[in-house]
N, CA, C and O atoms as a MOPAC input file, in Angstrom:
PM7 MOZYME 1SCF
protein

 N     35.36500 1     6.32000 1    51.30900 1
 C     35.45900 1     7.19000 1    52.45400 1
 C     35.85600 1     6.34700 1    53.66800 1
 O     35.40700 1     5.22000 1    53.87700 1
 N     36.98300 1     7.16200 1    54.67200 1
 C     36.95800 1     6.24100 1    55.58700 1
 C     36.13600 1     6.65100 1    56.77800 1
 O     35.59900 1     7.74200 1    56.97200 1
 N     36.13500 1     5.34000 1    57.70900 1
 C     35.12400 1     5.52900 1    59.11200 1
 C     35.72800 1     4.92300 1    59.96500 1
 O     35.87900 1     3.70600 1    59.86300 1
 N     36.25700 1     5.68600 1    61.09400 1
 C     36.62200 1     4.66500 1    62.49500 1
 C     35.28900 1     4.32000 1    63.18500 1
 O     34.35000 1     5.08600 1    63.40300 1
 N     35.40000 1     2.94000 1    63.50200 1
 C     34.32900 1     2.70900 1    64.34900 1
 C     34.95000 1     2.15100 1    65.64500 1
 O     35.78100 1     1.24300 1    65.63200 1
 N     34.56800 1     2.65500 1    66.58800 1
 C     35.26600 1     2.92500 1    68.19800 1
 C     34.36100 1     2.31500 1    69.04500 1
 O     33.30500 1     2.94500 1    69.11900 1
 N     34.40200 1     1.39200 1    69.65400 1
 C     33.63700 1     0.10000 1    70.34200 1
 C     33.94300 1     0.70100 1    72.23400 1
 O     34.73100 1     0.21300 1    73.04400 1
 N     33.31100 1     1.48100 1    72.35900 1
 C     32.73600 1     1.36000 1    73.87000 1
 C     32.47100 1     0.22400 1    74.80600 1
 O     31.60600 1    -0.56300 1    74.42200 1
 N     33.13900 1    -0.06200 1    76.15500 1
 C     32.10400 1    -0.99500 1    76.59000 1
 C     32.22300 1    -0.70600 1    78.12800 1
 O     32.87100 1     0.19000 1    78.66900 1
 N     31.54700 1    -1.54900 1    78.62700 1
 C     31.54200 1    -1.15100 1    80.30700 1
 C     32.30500 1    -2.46300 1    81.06600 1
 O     32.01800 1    -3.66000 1    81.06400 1
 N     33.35900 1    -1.74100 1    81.68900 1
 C     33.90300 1    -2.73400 1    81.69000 1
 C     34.00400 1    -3.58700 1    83.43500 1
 O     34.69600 1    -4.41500 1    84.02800 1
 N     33.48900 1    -3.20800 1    83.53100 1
 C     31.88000 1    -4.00300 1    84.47400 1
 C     31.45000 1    -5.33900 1    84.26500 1
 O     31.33000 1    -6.36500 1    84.93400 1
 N     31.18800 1    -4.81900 1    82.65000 1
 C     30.27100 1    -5.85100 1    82.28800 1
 C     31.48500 1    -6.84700 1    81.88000 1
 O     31.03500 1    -7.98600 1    81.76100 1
 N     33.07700 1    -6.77700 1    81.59000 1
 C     34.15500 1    -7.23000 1    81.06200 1
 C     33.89300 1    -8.36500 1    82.02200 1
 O     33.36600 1    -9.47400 1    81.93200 1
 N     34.46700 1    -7.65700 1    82.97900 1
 C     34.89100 1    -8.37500 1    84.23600 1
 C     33.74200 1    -9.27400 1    85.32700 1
 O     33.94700 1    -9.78400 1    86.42800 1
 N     32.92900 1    -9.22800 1    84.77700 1
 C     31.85400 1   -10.13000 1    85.42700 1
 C     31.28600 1   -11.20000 1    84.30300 1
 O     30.28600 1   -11.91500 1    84.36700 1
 N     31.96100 1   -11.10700 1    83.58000 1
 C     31.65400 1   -12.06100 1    82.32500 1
 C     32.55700 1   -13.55800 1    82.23800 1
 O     33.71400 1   -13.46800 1    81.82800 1
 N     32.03300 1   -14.89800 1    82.61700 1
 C     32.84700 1   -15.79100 1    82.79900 1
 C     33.91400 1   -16.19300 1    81.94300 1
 O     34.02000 1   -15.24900 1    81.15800 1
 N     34.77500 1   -17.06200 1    81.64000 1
 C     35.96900 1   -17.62000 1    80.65200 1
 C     35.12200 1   -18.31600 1    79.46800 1
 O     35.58300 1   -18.26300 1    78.32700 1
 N     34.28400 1   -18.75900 1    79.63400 1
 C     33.53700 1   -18.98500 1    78.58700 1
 C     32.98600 1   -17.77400 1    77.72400 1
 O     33.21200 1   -17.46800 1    76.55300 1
 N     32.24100 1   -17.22700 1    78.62800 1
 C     31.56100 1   -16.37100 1    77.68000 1
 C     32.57500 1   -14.82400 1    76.96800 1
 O     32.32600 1   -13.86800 1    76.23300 1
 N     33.50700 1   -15.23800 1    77.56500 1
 C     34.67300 1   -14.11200 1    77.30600 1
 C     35.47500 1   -14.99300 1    75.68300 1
 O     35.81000 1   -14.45400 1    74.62800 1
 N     35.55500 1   -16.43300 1    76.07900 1
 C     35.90200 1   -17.33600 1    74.98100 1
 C     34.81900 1   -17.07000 1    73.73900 1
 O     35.23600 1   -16.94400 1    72.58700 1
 N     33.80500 1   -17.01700 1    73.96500 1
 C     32.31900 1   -16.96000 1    72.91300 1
 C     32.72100 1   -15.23600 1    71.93300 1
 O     32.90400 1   -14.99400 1    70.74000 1
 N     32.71500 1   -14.55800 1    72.91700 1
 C     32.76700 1   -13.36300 1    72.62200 1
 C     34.03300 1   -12.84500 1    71.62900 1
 O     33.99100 1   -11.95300 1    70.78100 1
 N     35.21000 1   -13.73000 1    72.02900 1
 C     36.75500 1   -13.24000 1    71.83000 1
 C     36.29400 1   -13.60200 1    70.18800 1
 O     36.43000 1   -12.73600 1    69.32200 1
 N     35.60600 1   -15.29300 1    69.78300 1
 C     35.18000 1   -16.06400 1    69.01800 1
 C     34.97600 1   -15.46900 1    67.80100 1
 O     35.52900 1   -15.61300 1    66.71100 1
 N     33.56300 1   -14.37300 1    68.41100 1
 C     32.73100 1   -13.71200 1    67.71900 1
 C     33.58500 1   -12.45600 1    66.63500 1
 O     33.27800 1   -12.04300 1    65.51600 1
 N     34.57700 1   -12.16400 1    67.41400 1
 C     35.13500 1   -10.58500 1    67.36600 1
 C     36.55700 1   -11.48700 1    66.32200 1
 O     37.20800 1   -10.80100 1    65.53500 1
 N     36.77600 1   -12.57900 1    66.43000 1
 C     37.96400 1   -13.10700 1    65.14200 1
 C     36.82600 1   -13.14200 1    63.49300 1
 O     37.19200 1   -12.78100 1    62.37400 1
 N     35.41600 1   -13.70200 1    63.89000 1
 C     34.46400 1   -14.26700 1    63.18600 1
 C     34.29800 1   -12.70000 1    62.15000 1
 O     34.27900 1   -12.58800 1    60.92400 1
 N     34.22600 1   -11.94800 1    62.92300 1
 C     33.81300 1    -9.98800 1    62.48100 1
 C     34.96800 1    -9.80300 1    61.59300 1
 O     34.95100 1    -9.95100 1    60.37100 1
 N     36.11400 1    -9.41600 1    62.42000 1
 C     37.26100 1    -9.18800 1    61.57900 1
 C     37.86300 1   -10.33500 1    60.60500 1
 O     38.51300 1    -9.75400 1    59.73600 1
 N     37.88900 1   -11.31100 1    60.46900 1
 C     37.84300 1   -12.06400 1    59.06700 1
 C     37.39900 1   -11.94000 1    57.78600 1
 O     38.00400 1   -12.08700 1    56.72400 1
 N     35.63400 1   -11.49100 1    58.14500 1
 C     34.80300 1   -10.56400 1    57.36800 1
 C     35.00700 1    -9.52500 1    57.06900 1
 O     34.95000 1    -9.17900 1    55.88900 1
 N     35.23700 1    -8.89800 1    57.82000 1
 C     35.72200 1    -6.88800 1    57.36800 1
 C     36.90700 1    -7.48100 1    56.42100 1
 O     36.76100 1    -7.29800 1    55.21200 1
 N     37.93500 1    -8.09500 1    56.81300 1
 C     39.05100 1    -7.97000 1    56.17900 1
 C     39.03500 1    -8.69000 1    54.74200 1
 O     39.81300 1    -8.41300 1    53.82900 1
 N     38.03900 1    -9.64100 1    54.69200 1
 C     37.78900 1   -10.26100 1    53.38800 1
 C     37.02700 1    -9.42300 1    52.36100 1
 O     37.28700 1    -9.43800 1    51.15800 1
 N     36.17600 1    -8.77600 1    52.86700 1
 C     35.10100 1    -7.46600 1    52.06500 1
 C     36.10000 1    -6.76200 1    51.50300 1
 O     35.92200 1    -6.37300 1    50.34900 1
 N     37.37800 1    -6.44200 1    52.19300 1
 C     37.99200 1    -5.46600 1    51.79000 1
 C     38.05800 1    -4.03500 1    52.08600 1
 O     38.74800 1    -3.12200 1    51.63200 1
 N     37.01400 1    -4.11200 1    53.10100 1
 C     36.89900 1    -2.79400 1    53.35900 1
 C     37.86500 1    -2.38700 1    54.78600 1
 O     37.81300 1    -1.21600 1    55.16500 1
 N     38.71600 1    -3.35600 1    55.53700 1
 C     39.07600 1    -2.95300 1    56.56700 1
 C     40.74500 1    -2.24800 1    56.08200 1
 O     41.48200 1    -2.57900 1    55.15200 1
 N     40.86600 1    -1.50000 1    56.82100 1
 C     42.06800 1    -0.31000 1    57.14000 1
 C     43.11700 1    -0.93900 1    58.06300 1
 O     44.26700 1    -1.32800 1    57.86000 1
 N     42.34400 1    -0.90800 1    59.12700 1
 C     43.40700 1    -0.95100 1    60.59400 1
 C     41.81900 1    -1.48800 1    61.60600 1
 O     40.61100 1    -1.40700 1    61.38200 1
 N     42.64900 1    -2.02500 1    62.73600 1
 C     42.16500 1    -2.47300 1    63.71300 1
 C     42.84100 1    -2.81300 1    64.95700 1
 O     43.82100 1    -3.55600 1    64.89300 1
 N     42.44400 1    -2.36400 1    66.08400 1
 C     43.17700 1    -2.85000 1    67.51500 1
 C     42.34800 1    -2.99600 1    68.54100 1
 O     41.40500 1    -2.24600 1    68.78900 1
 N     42.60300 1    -3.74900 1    69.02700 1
 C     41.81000 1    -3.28000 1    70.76200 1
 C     42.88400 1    -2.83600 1    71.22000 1
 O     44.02900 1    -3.02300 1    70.80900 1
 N     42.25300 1    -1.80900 1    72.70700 1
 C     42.95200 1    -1.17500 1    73.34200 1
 C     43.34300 1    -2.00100 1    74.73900 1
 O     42.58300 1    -2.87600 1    75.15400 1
 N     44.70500 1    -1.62900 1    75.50400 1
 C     44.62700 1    -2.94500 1    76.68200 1
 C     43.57900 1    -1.30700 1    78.01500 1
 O     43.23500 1    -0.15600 1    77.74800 1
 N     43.52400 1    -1.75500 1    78.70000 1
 C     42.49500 1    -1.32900 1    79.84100 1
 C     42.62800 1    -0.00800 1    79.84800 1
 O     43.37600 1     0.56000 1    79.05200 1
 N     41.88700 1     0.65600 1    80.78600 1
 C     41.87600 1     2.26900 1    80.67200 1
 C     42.34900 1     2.00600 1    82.06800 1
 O     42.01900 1     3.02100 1    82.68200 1
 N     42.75300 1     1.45200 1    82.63200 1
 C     43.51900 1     1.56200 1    83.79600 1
 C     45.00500 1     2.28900 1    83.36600 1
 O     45.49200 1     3.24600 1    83.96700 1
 N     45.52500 1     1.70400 1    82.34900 1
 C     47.04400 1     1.49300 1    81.83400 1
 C     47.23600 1     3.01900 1    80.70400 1
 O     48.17500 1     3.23000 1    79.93700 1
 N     45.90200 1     3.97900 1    80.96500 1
 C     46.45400 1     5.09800 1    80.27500 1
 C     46.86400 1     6.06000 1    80.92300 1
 O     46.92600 1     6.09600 1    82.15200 1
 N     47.31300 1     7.28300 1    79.86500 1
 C     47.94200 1     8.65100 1    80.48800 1
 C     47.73700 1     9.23000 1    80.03500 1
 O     47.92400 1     9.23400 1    78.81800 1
 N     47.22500 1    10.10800 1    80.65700 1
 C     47.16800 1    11.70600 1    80.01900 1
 C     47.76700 1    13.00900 1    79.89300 1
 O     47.99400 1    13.57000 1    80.96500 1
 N     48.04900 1    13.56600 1    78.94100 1
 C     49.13500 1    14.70000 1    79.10700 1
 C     48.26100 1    15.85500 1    78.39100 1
 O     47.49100 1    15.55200 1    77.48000 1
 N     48.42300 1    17.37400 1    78.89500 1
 C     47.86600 1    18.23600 1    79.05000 1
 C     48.33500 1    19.35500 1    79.26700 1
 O     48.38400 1    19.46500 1    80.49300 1
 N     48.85900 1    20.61300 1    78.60800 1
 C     49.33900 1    21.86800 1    78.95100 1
 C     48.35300 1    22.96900 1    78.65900 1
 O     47.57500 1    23.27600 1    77.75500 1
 N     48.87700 1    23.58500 1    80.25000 1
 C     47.43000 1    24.52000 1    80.48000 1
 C     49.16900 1    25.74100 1    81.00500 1
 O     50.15900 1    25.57000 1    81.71500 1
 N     48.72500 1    26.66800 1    80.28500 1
 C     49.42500 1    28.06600 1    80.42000 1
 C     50.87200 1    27.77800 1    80.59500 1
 O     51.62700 1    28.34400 1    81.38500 1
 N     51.19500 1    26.72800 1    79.67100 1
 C     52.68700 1    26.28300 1    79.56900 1
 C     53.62300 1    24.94500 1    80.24000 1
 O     54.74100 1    24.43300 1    80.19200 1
 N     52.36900 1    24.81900 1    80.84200 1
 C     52.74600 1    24.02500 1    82.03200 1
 C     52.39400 1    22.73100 1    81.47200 1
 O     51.27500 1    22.36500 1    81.11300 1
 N     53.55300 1    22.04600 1    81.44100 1
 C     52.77800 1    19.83800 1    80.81700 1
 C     52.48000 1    19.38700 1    81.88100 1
 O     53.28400 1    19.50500 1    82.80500 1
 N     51.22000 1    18.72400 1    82.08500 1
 C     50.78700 1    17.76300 1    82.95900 1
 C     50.68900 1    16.27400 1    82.78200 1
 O     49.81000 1    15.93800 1    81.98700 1
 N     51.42100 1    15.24400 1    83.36300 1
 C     50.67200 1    14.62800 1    82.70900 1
 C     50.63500 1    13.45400 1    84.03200 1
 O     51.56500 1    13.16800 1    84.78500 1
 N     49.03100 1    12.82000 1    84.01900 1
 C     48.67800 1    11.76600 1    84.66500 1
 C     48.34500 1    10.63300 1    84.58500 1
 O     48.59200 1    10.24200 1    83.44400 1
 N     47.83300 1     9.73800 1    85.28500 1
 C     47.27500 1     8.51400 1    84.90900 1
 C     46.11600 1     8.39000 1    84.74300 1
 O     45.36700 1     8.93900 1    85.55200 1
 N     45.66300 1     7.76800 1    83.84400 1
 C     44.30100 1     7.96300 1    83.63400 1
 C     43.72200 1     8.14600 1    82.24500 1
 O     44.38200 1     8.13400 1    81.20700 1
 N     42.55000 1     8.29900 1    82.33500 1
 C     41.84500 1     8.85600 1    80.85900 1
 C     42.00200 1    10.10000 1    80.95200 1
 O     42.81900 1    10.74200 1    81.61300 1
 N     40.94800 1    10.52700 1    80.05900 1
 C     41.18300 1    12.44000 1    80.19500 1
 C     39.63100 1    12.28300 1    80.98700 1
 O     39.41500 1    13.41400 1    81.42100 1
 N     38.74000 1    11.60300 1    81.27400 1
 C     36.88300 1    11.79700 1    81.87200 1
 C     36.77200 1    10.62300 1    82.35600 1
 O     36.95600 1     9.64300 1    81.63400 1
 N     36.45300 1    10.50500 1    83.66000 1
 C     35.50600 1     9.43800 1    84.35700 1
 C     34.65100 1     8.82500 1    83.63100 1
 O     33.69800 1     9.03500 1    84.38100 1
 N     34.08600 1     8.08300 1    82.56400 1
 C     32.61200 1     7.78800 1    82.13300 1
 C     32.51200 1     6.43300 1    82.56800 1
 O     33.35200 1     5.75800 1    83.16300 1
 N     31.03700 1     6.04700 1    82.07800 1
 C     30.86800 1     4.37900 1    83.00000 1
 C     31.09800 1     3.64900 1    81.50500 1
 O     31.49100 1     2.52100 1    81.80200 1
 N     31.03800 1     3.75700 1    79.89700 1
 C     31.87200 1     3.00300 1    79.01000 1
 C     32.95400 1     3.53100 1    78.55200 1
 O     32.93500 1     4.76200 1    78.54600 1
 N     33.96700 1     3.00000 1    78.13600 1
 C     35.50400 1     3.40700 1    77.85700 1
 C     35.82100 1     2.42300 1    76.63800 1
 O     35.60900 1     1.25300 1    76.31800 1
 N     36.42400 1     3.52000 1    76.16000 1
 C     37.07200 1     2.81000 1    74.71400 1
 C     37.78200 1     1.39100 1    74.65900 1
 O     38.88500 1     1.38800 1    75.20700 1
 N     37.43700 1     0.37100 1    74.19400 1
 C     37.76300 1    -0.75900 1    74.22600 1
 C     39.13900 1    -1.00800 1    73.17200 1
 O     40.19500 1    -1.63600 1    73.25500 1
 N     38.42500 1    -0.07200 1    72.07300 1
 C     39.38400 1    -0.70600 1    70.96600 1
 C     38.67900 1     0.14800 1    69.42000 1
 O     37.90800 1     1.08600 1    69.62300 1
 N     38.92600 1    -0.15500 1    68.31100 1
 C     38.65000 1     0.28200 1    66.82500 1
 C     38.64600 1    -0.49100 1    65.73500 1
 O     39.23700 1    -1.54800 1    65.51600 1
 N     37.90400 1     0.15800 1    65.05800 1
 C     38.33500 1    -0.32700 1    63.44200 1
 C     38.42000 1     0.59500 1    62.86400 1
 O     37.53900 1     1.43000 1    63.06500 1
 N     39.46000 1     0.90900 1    61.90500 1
 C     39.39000 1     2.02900 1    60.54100 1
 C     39.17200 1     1.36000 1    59.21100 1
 O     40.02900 1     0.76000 1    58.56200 1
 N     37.75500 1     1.56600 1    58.85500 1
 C     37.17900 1     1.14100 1    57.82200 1
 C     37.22900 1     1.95500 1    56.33100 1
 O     37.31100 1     3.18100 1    56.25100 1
 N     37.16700 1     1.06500 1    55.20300 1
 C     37.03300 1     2.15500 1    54.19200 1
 C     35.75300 1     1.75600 1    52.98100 1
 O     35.90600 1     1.35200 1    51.82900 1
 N     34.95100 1     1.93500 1    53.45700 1
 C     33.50200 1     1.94500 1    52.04300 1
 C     33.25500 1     2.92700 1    51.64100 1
 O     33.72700 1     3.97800 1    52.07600 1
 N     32.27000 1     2.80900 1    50.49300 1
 C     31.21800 1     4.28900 1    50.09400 1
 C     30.60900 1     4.97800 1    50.90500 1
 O     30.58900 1     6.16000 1    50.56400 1
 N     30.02800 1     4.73500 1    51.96800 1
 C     29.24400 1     5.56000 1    52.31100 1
 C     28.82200 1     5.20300 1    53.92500 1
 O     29.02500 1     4.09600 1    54.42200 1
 N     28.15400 1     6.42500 1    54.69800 1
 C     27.63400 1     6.33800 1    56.01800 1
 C     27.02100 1     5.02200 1    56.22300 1
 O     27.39000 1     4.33600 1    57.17600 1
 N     25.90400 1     4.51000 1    55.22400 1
 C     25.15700 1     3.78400 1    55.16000 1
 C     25.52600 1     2.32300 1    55.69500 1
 O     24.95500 1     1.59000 1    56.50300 1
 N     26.92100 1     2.14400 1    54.79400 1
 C     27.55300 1     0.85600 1    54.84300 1
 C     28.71300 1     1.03000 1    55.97500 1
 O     29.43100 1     0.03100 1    55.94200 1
 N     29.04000 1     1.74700 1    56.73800 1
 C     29.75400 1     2.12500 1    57.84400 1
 C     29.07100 1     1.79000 1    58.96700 1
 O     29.73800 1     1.26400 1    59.85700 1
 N     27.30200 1     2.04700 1    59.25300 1
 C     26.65200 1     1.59800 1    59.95900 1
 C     26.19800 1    -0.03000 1    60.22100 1
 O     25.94300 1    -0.62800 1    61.26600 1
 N     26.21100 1    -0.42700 1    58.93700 1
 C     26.24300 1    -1.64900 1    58.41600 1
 C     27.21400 1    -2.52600 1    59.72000 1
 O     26.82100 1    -3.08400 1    60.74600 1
 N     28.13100 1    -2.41100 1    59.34600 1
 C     29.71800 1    -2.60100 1    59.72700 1
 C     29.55300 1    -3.02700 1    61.35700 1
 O     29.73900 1    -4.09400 1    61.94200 1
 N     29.06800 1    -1.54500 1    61.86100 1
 C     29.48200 1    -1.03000 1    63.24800 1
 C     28.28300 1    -2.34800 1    63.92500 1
 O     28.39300 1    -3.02300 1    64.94800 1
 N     27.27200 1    -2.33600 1    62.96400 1
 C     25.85700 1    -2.88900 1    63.84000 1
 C     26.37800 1    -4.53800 1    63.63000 1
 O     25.44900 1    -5.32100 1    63.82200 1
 N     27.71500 1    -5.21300 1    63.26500 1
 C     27.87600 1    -6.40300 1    63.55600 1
 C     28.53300 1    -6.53800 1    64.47900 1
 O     28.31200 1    -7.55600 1    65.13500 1
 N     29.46300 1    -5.74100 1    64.88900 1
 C     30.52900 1    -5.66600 1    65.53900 1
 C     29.73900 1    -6.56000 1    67.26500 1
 O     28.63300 1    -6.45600 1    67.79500 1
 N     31.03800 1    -7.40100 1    67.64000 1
 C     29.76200 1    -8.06300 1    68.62200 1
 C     29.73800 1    -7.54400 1    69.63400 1
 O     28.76200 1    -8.02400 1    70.21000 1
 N     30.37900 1    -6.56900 1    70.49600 1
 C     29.73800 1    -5.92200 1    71.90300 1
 C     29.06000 1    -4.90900 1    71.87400 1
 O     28.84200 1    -4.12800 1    72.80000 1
 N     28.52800 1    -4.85500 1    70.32900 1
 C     27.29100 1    -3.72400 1    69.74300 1
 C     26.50000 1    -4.09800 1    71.12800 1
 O     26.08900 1    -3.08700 1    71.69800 1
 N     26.26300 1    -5.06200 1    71.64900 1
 C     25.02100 1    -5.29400 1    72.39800 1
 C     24.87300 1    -5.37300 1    74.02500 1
 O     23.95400 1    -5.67100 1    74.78800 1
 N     26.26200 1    -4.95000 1    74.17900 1
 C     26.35100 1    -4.89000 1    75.19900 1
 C     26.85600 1    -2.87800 1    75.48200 1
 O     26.60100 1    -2.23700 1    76.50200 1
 N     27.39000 1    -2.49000 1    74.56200 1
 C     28.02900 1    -1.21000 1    74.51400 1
 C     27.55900 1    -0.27900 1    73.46700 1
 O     26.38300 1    -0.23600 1    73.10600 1
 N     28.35400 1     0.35000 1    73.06000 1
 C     27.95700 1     1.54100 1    72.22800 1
 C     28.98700 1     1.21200 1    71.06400 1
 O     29.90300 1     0.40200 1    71.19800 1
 N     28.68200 1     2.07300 1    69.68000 1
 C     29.90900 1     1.82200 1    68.51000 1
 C     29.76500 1     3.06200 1    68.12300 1
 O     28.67900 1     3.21000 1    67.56300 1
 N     30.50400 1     4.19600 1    68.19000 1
 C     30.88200 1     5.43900 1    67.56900 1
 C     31.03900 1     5.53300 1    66.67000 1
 O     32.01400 1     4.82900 1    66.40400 1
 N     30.57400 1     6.17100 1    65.55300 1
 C     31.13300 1     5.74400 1    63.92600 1
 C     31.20600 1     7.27600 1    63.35900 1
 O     30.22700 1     7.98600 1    63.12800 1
 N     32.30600 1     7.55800 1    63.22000 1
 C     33.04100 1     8.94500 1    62.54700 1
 C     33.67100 1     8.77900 1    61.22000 1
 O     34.39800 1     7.89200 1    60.77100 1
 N     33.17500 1     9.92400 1    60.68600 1
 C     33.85100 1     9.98800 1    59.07700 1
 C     35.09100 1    10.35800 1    59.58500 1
 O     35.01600 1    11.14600 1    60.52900 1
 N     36.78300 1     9.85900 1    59.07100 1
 C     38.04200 1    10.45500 1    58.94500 1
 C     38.01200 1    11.92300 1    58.24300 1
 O     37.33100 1    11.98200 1    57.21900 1
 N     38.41900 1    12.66900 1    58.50700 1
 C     38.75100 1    14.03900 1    58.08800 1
 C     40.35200 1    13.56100 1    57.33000 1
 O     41.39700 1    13.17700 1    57.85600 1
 N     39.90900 1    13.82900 1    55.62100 1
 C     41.07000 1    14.20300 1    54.89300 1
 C     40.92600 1    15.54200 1    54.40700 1
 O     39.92800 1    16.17100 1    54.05500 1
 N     42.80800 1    16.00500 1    54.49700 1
 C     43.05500 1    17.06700 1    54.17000 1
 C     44.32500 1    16.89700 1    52.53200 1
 O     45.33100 1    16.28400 1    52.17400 1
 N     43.55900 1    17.69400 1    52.15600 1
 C     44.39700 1    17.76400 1    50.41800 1
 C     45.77000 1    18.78600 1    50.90800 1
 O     45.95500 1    19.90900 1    51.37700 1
 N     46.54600 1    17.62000 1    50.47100 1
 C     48.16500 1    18.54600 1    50.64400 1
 C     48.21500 1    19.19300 1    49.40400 1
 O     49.16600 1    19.92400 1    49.12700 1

């Protein structure tokens, strides 16, 4: 089954974080994905670049909108992903709870919706 796991963080906390500890961290997050990808269980993976640099597009009664921005103000924002593939919820949680700004942020973990053609 697959699972995106979607890494939240505050990016607050990004940007007040020195070159070192941004070096420690970057470290940690090659150390993770080496592992996922050796288990075998990894899919896909990216970080995202800033939520400054997005857009949003939107049609409301025909009309396309589209702006800069996210689509919601919140105080964590999507950093980045993994699309994972194991057996089960169990080992998806597994996964998400190494991931290293687990501890500073949040990790979303959704089953993929397949559809039988």
């Amino acid at each position: 089954m697959q699972y995106m796991l979607l890494i939240y963080t505050d990016p607050a906390i990004d940007t007040s974080m020195t070159d070192s500890e941004q070096s420690e961290l970057m470290g940690k997050y090659f150390t993770f994905t080496s592992e996922l990808r050796e288990s075998g269980a990894m899919v896909d993976g990216a970080p995202l670049q800033s939520v400054t640099t997005a857009t949003s597009v939107r049609i409301r009664d025909g009309e396309t909108m589209i702006t800069d921005g996210p689509f919601a103000e919140t105080k964590e924002t999507l950093g980045g992903f993994y699309l994972i593939d194991v057996d089960n919820l169990d080992e998806a949680l597994k996964w998400a709870a190494k991931i290293p700004s687990v501890h500073q942020g949040c990790i979303e973990v959704r089953p993929v919706q397949v559809f039988n053609s």
